[in-house]
C-alpha positions as a Markdown table, in Angstrom:
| # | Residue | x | y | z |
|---|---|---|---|---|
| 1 | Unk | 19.9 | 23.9 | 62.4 |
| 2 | Unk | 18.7 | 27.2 | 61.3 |
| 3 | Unk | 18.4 | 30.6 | 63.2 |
| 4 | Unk | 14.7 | 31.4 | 63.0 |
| 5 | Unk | 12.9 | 35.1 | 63.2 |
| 6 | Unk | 9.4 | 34.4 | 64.0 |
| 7 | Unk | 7.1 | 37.9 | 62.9 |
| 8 | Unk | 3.5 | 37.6 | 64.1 |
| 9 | Unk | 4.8 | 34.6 | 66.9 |
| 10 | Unk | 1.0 | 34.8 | 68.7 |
| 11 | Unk | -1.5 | 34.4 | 66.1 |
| 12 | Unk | -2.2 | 31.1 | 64.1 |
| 13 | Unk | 0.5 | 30.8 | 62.1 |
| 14 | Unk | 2.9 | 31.8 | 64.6 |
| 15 | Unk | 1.9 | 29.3 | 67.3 |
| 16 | Unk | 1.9 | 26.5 | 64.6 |
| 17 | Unk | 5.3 | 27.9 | 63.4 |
| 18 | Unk | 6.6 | 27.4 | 67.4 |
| 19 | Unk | 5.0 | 23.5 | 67.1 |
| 20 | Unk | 7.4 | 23.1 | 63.9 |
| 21 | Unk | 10.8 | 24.4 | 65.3 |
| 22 | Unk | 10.4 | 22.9 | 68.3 |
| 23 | Unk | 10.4 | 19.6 | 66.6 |
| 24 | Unk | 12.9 | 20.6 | 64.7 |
| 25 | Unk | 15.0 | 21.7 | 66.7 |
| 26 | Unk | 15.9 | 25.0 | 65.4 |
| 27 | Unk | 16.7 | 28.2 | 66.9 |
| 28 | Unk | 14.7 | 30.6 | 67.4 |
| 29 | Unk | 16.2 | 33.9 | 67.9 |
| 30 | Unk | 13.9 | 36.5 | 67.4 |
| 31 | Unk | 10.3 | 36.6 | 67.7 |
| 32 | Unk | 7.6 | 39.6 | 67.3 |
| 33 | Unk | 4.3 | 40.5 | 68.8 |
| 34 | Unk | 1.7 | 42.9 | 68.3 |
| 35 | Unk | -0.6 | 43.4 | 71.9 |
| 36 | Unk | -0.4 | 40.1 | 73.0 |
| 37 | Unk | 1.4 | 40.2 | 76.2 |
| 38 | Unk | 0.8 | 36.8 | 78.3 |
| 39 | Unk | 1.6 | 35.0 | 74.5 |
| 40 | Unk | 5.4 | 36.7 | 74.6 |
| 41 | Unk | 5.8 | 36.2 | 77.7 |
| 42 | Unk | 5.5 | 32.2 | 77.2 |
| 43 | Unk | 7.1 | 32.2 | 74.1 |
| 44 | Unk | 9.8 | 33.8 | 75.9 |
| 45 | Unk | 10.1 | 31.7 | 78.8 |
| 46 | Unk | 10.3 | 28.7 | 76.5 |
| 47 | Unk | 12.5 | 29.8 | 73.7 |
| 48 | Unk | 14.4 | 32.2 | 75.3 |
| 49 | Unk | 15.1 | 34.6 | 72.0 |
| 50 | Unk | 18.2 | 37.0 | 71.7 |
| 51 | Unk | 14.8 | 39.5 | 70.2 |
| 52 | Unk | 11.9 | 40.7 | 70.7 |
| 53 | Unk | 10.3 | 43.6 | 68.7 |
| 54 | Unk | 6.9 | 44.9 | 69.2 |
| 55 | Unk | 5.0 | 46.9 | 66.9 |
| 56 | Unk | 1.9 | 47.2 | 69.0 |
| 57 | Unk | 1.5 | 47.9 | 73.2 |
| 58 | Unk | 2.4 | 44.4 | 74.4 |
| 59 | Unk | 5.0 | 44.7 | 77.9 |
| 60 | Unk | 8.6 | 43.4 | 77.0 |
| 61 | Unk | 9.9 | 40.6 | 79.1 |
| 62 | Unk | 13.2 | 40.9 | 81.3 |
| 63 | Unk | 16.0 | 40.0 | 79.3 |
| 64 | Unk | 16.0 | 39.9 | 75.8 |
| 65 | Unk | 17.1 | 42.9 | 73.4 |
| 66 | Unk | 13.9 | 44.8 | 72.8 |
| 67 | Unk | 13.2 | 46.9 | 69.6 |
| 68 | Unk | 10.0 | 48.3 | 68.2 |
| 69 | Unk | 8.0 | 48.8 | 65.1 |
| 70 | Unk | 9.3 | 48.5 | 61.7 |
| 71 | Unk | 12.7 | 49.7 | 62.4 |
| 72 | Unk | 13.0 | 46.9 | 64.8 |
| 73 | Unk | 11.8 | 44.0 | 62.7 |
| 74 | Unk | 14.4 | 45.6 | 60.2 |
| 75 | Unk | 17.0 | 45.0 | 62.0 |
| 76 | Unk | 16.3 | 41.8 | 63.1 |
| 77 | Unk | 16.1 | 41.1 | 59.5 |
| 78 | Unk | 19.4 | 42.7 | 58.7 |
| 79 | Unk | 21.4 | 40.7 | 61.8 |
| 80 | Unk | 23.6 | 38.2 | 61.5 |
| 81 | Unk | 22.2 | 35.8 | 64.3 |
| 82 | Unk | 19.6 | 35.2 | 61.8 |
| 83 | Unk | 19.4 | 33.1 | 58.5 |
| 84 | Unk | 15.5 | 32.2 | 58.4 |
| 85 | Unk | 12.9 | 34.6 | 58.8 |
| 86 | Unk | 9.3 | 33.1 | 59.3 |
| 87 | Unk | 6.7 | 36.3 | 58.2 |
| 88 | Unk | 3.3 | 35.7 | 59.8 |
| 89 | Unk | 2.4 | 39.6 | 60.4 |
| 90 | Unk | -0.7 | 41.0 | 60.0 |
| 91 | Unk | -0.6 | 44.1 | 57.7 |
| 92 | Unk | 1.6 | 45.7 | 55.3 |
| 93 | Unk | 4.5 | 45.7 | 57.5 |
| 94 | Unk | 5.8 | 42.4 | 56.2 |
| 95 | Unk | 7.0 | 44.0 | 53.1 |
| 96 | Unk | 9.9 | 46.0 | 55.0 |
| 97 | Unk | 11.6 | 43.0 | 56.7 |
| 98 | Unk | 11.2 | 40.9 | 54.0 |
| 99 | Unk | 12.7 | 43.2 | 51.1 |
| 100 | Unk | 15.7 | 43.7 | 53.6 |
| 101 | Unk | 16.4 | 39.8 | 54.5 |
| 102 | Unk | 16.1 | 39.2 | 50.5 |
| 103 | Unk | 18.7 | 41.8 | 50.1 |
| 104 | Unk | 20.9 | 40.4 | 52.5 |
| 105 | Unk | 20.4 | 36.7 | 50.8 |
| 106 | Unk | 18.2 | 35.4 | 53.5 |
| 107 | Unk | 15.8 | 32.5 | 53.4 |
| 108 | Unk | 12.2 | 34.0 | 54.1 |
| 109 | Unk | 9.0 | 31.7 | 54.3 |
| 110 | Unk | 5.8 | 33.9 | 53.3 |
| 111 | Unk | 2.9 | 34.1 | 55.6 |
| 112 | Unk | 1.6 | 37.7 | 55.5 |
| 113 | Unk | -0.6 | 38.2 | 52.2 |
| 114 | Unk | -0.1 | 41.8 | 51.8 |
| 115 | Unk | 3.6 | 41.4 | 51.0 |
| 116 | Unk | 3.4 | 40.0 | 47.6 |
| 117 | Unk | -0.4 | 41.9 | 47.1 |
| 118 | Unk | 0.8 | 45.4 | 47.8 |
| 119 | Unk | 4.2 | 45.6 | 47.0 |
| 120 | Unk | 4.4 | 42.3 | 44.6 |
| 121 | Unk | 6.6 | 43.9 | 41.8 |
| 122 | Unk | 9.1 | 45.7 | 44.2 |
| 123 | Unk | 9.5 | 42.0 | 46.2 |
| 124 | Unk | 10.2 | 40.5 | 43.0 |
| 125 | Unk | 13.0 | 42.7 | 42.2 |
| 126 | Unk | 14.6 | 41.2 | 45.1 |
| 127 | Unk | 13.5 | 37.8 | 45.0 |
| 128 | Unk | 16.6 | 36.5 | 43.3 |
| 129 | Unk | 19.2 | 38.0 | 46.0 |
| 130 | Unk | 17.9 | 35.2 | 48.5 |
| 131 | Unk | 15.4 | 32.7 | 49.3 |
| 132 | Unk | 11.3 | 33.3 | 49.0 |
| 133 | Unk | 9.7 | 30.6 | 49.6 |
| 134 | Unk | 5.6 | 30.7 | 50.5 |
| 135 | Unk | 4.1 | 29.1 | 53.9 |
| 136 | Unk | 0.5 | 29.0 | 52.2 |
| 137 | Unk | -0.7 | 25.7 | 52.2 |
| 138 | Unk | -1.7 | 26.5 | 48.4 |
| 139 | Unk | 1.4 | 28.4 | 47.4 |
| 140 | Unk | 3.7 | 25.7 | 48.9 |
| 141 | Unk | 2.0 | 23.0 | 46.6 |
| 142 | Unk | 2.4 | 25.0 | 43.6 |
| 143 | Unk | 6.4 | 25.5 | 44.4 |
| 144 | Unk | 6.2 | 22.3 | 45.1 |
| 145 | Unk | 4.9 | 21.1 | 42.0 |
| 146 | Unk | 6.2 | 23.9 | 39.5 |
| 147 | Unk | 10.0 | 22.1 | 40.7 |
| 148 | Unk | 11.7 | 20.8 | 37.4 |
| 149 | Unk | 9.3 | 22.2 | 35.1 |
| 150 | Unk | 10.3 | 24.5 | 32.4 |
| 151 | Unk | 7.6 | 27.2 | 32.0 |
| 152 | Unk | 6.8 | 26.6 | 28.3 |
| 153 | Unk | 5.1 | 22.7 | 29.9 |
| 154 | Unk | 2.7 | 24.9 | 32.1 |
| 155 | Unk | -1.1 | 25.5 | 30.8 |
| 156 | Unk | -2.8 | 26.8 | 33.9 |
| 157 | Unk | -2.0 | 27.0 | 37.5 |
| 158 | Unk | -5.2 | 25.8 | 39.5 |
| 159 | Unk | -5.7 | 27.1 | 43.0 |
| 160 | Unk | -8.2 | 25.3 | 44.9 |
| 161 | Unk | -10.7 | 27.2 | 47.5 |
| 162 | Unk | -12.9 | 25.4 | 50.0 |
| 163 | Unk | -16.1 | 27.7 | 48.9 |
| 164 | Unk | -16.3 | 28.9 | 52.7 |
| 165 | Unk | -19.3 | 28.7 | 54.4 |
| 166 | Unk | -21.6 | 30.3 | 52.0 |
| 167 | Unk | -20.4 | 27.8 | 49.2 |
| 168 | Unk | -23.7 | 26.3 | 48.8 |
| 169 | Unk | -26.3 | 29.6 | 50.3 |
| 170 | Unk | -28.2 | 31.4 | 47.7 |
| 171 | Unk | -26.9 | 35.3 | 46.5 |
| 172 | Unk | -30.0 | 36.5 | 48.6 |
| 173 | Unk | -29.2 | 34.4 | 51.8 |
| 174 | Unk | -25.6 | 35.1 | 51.5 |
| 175 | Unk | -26.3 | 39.0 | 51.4 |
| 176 | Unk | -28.4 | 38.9 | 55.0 |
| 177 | Unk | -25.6 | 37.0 | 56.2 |
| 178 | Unk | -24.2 | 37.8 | 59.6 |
| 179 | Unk | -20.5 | 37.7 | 61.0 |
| 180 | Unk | -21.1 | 34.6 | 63.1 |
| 181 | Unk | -22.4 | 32.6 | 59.9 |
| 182 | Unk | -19.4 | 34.4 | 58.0 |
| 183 | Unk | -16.8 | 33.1 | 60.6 |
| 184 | Unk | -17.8 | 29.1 | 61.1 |
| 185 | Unk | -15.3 | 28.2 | 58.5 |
| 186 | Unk | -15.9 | 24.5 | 57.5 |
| 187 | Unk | -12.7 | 23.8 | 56.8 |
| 188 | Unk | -9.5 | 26.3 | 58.6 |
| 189 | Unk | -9.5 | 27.6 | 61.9 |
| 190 | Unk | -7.7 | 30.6 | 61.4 |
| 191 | Unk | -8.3 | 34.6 | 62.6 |
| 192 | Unk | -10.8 | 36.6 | 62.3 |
| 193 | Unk | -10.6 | 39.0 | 59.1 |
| 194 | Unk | -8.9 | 36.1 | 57.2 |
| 195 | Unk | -12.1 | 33.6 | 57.7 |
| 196 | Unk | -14.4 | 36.4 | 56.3 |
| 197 | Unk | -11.5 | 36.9 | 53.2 |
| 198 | Unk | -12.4 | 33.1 | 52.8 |
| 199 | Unk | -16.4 | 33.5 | 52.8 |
| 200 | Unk | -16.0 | 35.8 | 50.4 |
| 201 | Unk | -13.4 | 34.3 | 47.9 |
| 202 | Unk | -11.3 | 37.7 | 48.7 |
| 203 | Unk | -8.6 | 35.3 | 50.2 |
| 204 | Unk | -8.1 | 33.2 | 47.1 |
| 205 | Unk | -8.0 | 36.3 | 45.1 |
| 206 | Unk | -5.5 | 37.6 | 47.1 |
| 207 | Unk | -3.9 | 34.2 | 46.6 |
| 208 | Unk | -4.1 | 34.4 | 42.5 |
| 209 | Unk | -2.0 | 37.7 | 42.6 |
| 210 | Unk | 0.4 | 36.2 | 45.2 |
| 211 | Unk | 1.0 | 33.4 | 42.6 |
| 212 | Unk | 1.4 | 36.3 | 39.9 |
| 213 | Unk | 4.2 | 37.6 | 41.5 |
| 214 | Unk | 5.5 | 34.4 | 42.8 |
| 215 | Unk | 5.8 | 32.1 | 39.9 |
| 216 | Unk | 6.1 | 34.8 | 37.4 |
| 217 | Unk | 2.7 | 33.6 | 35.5 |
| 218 | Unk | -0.2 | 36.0 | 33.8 |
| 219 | Unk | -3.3 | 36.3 | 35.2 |
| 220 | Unk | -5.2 | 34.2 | 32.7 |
| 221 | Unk | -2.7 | 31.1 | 33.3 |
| 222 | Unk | -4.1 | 31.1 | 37.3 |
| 223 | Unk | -7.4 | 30.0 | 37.6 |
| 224 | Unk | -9.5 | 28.7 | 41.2 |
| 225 | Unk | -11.4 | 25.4 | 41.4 |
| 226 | Unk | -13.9 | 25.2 | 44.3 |
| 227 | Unk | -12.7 | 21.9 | 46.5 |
| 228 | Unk | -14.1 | 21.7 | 49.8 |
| 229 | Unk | -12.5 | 18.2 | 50.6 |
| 230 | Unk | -9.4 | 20.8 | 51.0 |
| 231 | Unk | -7.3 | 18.2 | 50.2 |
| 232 | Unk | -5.7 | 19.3 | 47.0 |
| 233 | Unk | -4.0 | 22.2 | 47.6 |
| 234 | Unk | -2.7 | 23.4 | 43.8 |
| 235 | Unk | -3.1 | 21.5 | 40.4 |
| 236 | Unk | -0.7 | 21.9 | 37.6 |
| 237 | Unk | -2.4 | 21.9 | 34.0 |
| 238 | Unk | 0.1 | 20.5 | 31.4 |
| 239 | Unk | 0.9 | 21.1 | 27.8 |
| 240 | Unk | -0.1 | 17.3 | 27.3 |
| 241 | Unk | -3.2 | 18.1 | 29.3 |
| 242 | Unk | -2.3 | 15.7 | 32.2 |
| 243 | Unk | -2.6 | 17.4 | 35.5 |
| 244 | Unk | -0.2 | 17.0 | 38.5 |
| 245 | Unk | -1.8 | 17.8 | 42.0 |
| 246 | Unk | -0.4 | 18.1 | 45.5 |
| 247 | Unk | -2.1 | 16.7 | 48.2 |
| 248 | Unk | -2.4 | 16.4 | 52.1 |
| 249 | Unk | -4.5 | 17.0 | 54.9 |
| 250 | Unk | -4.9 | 20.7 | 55.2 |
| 251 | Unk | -2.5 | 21.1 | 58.5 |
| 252 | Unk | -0.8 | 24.5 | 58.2 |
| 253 | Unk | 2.1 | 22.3 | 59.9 |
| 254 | Unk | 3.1 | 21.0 | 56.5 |
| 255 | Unk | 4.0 | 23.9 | 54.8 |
| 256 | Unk | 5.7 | 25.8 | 57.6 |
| 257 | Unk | 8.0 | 22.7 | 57.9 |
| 258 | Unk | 8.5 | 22.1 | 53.8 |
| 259 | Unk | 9.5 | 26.4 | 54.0 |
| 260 | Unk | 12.1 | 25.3 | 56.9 |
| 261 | Unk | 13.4 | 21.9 | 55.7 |
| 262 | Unk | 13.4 | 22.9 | 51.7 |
| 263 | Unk | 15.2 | 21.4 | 49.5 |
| 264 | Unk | 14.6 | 18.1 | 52.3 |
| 265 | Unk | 11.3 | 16.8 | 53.8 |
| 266 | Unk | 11.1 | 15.5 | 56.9 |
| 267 | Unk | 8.5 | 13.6 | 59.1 |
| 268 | Unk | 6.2 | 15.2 | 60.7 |
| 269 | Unk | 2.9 | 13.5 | 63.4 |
| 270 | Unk | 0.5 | 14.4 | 60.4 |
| 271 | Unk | -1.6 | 11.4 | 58.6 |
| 272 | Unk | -1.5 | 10.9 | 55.4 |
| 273 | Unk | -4.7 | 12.1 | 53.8 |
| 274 | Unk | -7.6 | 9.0 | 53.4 |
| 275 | Unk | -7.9 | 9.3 | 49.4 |
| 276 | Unk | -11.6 | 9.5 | 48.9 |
| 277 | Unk | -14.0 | 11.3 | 46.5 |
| 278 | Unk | -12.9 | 14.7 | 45.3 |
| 279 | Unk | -14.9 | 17.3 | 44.4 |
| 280 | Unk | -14.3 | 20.4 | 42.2 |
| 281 | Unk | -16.4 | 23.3 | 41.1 |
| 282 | Unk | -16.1 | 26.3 | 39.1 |
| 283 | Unk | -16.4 | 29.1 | 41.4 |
| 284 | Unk | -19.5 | 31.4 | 41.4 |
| 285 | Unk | -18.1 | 35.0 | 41.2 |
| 286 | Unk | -21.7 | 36.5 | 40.5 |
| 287 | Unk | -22.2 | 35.3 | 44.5 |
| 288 | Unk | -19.0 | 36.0 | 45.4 |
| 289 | Unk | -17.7 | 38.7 | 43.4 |
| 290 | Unk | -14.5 | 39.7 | 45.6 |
| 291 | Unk | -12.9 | 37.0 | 43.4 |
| 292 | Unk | -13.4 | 39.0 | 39.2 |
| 293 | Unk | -12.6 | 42.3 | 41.4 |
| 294 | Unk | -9.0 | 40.5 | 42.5 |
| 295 | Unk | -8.6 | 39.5 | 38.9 |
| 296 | Unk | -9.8 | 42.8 | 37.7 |
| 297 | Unk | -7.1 | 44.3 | 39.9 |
| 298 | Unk | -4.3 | 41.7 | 38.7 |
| 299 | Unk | -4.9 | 43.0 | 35.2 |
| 300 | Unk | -5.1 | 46.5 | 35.4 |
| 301 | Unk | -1.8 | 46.1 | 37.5 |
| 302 | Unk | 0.3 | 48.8 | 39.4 |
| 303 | Unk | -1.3 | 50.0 | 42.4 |
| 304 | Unk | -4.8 | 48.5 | 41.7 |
| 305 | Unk | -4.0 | 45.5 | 43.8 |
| 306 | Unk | -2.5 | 47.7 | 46.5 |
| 307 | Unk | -5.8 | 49.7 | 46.6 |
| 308 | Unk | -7.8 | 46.4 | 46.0 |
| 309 | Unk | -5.9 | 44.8 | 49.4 |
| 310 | Unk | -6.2 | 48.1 | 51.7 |
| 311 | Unk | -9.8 | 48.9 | 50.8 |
| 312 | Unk | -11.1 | 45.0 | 52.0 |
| 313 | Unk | -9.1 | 45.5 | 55.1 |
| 314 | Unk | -11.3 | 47.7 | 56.2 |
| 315 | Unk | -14.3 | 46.9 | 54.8 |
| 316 | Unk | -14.0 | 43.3 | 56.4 |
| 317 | Unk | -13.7 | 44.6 | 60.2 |
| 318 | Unk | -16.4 | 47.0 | 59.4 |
| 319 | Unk | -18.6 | 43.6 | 58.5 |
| 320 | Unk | -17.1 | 42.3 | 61.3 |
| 321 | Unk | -18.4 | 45.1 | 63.2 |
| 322 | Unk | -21.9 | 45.4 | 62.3 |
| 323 | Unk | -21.6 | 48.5 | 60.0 |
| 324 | Unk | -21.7 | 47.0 | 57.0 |
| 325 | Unk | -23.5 | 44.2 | 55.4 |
| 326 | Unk | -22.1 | 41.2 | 53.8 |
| 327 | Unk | -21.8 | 42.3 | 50.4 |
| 328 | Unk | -20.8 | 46.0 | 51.2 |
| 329 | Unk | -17.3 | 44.9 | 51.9 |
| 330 | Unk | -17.0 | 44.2 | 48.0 |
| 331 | Unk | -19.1 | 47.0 | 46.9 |
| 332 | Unk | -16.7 | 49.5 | 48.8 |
| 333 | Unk | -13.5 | 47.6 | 47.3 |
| 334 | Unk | -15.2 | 48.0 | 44.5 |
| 335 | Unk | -16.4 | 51.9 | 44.3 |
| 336 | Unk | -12.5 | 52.7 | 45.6 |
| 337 | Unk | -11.0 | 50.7 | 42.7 |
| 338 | Unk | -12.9 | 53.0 | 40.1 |
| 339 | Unk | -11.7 | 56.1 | 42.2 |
| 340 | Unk | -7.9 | 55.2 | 42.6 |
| 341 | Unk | -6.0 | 58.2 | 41.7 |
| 342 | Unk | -2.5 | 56.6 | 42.0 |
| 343 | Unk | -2.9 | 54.0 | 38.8 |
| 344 | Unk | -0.3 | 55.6 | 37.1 |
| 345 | Unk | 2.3 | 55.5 | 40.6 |
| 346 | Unk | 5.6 | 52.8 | 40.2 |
| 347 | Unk | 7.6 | 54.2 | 43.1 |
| 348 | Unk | 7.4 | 52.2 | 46.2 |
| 349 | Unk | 6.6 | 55.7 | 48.1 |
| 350 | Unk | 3.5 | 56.3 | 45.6 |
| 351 | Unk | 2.2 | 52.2 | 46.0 |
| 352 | Unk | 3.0 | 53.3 | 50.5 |
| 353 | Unk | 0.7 | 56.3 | 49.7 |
| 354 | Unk | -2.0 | 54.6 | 47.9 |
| 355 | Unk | -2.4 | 52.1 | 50.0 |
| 356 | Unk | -3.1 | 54.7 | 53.3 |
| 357 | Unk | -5.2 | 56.6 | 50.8 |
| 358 | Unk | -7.5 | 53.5 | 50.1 |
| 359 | Unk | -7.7 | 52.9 | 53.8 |
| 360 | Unk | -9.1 | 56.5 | 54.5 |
| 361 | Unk | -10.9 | 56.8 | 51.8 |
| 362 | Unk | -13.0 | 53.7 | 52.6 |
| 363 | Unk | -13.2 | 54.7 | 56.4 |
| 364 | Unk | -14.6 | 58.1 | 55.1 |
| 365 | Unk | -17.6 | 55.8 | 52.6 |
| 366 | Unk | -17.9 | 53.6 | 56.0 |
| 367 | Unk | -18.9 | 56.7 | 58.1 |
| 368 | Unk | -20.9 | 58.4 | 56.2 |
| 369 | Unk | -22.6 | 55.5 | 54.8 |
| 370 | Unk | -22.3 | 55.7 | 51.4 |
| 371 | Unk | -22.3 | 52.8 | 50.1 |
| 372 | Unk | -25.0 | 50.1 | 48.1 |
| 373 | Unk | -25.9 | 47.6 | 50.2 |
């Protein structure tokens, strides 16, 4: 049985997270929340957690220990009652708690993209101290697959993308597209900012530096198929030229429990997937250009990811807003990777401070408009 920290226990991944260790039968002592109140105070009154921390303006139940904001999911992370931490934040704060449960030898399962994104080579220096292992459905196939392979056997790492729901629109359709056609995902039912990352390709860029950083492997050995079956999750392109491929329904379920269970599997009320006919496609990145800007970003390295991550963060909830059409969120991620003026920065201070700067500075393009449609 393992002591669980749940970070981000309300939102998608958290309430499936919840599904998993209640089957399980783990503990969970610690859980975090952002605003949702009525959500902690079930998750409370079910799991009864030794923790709570919020980083938001949700009201703290009666009884557990209490702590706040980053200082409180850091010392959740540091405590002894827990060996497991689950990270399913929203927002760069996932990189403190998980740097500090690494350094304390910890087992954390990856849920919160920004982690490995903005902060990827200062995670890494860690990594080896404890446990890392990644919650995304296409991560987890890749760890799952790169098992008992000596790196010198590996061509190409393929990540697979369901294409979103613009995978078959027209460049000039997809750029009078509005945030309800951006949001009916064909494939995931997931929150709001990540659906639009997925419309865009953003979200499997994201994914290409997260597998940088996670499996030690150049930009130019990761490359994206288009596969909206979503039933291969990652491919693995042999010296021989023979491909392995994981492959399952795409039930976020699997992955949280394979993070939990690792090195064993267990059952889990999941069908096995129906093989059928696959398809795969080379992605389009003239219509969806978010995808060469995360590649662009990989390669010049340092904080150009950072920048890349912070600067589509806003952009996306200013699409989601109405302020901004479709293709402004990648022509302001784009304008503020040319101006990034910390590309020389390696301290993890400098990569905290580019990443607020890129944030402002693509508010300030936001308000006053300035910006190509």
């Amino acid at each position: 049985m393992r002591n669980v920290a749940l970070f981000g226990a309300s939102g998608s991944i958290g309430r499936q997270t919840l599904d998993v260790v209640r089957r399980l039968g783990h503990r969970l002592v610690a859980i975090s929340v952002h605003n949702n109140t009525e959500a902690l105070a079930q998750i409370y009154r079910e799991f009864k957690p030794k923790y709570v921390v919020i980083t938001g303006k949700a009201k703290p139940p009666e009884g557990p220990k209490v702590l706040y904001g980053r200082e409180g999911l850091v010392e959740v992370a540091k405590s002894d009652d827990v060996d497991t931490l689950v990270i399913a934040t929203n927002g760069i704060v996932g990189v403190f708690p998980t740097i500090e449960a690494l350094k304390e030898g910890k087992r954390v399962a990856l849920a919160n993209k920004e982690t490995l994104v903005s902060f990827g080579p200062f995670v890494r220096e860690v990594m080896p101290m404890g446990e890392l292992i990644p919650v995304d459905s296409e991560h987890s196939s890749a760890f799952q697959l790169l098992q008992n392979l000596h790196r010198d056997e590996i061509k190409k790492l393929i990540l697979t993308a369901s294409g979103g729901p613009f995978r078959t629109w027209s460049k000039e359709d997809i750029a009078k597209a509005k945030p309800e056609d951006a949001l009916r995902h064909p494939t995931w039912r997931m929150g709001r900012k990540i659906t639009v990352d997925s419309a865009t390709l953003m979200n499997k860029g994201l994914e290409v530096i997260e597998a940088h950083f996670l499996f030690d492997l150049p930009a130019d050995r990761i490359d994206v198929r288009i596969h909206p079956q979503s039933a291969i999750h990652a491919m693995i392109l042999l010296k021989d030229n023979s491909l392995k491929m994981h492959v399952s329904r795409p039930d976020m379920r699997i992955p949280i429990q394979y993070a939990l269970t690792y090195p064993q599997r267990e059952e889990i009320d999941v069908p096995p997937y129906d093989l059928g006919t696959f398809t795969l496609e080379m992605p389009d990145m003239e219509r969806f250009p978010a995808l060469a800007l995360a590649y662009e970003s990989l390669n010049r390295g340092g904080t150009y990811p950072t920048v890349l991550n912070a600067a589509n963060e806003v952009a996306v909830f200013a699409f989601l807003d109405g302020k901004i059409p479709f293709y402004g969120i990648t022509n302001i991620v784009r304008h503020i990777m040319e101006e990034n003026p910390f590309s020389h920065e390696t301290t993890f201070e400098g990569f905290l401070e580019a990443d607020s700067w890129a944030r402002r500075r693509a508010r300030q393009l936001i308000e006053k408009e300035q910006i190509i449609p």
